[in-house]
ZAMI-365761 format. One line per field, with one value per residue (C-alpha): x, y, z; residue number from 1. Coordinates in nm, 4 decimals, always signed. Example, Ala and Ser with C-alpha at 12.3 -4.5 7.8 and 13.67 -1.06 7.14 Angstrom:
east: c(+1.2300, +1.3670)
north: c(-0.4500, -0.1060)
up: c(+0.7800, +0.7140)
i: c(1, 2)
This chain:
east: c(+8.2558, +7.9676, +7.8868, +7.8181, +8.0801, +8.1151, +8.1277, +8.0263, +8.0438, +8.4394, +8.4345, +8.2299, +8.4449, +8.7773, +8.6618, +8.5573, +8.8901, +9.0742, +8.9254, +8.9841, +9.3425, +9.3357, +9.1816, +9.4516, +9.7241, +9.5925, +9.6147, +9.9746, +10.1267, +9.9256, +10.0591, +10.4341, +10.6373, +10.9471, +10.9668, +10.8824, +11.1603, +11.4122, +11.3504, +11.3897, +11.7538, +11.8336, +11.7751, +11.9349, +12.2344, +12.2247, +12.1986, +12.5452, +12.6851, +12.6065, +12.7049, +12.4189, +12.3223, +12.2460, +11.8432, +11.7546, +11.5878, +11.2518, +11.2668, +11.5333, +11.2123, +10.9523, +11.2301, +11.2115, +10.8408, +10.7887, +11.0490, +10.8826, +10.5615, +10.6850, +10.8373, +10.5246, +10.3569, +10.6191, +10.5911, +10.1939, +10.2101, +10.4528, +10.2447, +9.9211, +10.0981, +10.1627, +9.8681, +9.7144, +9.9333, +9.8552, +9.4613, +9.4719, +9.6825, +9.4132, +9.1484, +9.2613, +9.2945, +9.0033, +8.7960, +9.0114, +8.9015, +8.5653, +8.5605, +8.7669, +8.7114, +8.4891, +8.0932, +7.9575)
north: c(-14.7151, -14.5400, -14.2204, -14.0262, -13.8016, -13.9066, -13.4978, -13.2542, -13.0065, -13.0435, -13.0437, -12.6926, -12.5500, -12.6968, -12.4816, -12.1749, -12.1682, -12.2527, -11.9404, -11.7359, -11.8336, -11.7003, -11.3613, -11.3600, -11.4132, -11.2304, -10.9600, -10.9761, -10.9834, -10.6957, -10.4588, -10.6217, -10.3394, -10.4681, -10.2982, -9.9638, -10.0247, -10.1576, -9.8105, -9.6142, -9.7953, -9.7633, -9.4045, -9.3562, -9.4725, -9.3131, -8.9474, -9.0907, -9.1582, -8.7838, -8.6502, -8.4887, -8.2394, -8.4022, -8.3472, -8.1742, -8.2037, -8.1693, -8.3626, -8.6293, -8.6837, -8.7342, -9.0456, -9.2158, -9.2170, -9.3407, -9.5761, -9.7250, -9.7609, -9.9165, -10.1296, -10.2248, -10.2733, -10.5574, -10.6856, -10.7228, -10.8472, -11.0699, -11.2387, -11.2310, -11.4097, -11.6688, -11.7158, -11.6977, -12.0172, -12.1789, -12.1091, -12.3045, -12.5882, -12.6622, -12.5933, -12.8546, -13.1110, -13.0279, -13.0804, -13.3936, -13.5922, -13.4964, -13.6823, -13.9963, -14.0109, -14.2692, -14.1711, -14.3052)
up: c(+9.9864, +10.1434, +9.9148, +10.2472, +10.3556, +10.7359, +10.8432, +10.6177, +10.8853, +10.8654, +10.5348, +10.5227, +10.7998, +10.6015, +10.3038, +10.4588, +10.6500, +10.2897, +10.1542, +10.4662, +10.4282, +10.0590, +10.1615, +10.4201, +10.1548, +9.8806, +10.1494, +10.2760, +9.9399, +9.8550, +10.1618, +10.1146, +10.1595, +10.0595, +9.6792, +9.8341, +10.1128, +9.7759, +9.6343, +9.9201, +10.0058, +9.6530, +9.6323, +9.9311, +9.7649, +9.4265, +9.6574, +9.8968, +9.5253, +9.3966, +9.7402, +9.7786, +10.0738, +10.3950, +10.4709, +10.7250, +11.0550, +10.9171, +10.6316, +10.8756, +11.1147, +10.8262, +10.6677, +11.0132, +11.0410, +10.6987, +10.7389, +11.1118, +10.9346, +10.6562, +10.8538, +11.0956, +10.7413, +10.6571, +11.0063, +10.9968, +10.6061, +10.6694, +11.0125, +10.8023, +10.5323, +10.7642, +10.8914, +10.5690, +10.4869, +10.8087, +10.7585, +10.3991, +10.5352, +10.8608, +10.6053, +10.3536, +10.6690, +10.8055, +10.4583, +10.4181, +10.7473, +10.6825, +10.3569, +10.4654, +10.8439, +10.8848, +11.0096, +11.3344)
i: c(1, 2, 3, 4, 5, 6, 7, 8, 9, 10, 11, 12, 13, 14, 15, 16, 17, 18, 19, 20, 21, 22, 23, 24, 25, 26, 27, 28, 29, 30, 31, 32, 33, 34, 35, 36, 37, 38, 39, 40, 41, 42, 43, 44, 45, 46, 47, 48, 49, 50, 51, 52, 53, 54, 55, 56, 57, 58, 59, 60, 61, 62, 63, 64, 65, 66, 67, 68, 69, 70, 71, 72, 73, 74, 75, 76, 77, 78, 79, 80, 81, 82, 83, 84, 85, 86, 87, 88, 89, 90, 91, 92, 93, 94, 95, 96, 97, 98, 99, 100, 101, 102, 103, 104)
């Protein structure tokens, strides 16, 4: 076997888009909203439970914008997640046929 790698401009480019897909989901799991969304249900629940005082309009408008942009944050984390995932597998193919394609 020739020692040359037949494109190490693929392999480069396989790498660099390997690590971008890293950053990418290192990223998502780090803006996951799904514990914070788990508490908030949960305490929810405990205050239906203890029958507490319904909140009111005020405090009933703040909830629903947290909740929409907790929810857009799940939405977001969850599509850079998979294209994190995506990114490392079309790196790792990429850096693959440019060790074992075969130079011109």
């Amino acid at each position: 076997m020739d020692p040359n790698f037949g494109h190490p401009r693929w392999i480069v480019a396989g790498v660099l888009l390997v690590l971008l897909g890293l950053w990418f989901f290192r990223w998502a799991r780090r803006n996951n909203a799904a514990q914070a969304i788990a508490n908030s249900t949960a305490e929810a629940a405990v205050k239906k439970l203890l029958k507490t005082p319904a909140l009111s309009a005020e405090e009933s408008r703040s909830a629903a914008k947290r909740r929409a942009s907790n929810n857009f944050r799940q939405a977001m984390s969850q599509l850079a997640g998979i294209i994190g995932f995506l990114l490392i597998m079309i790196g790792l193919m990429s850096a693959l046929f440019g060790i074992f394609y075969p130079g011109e």
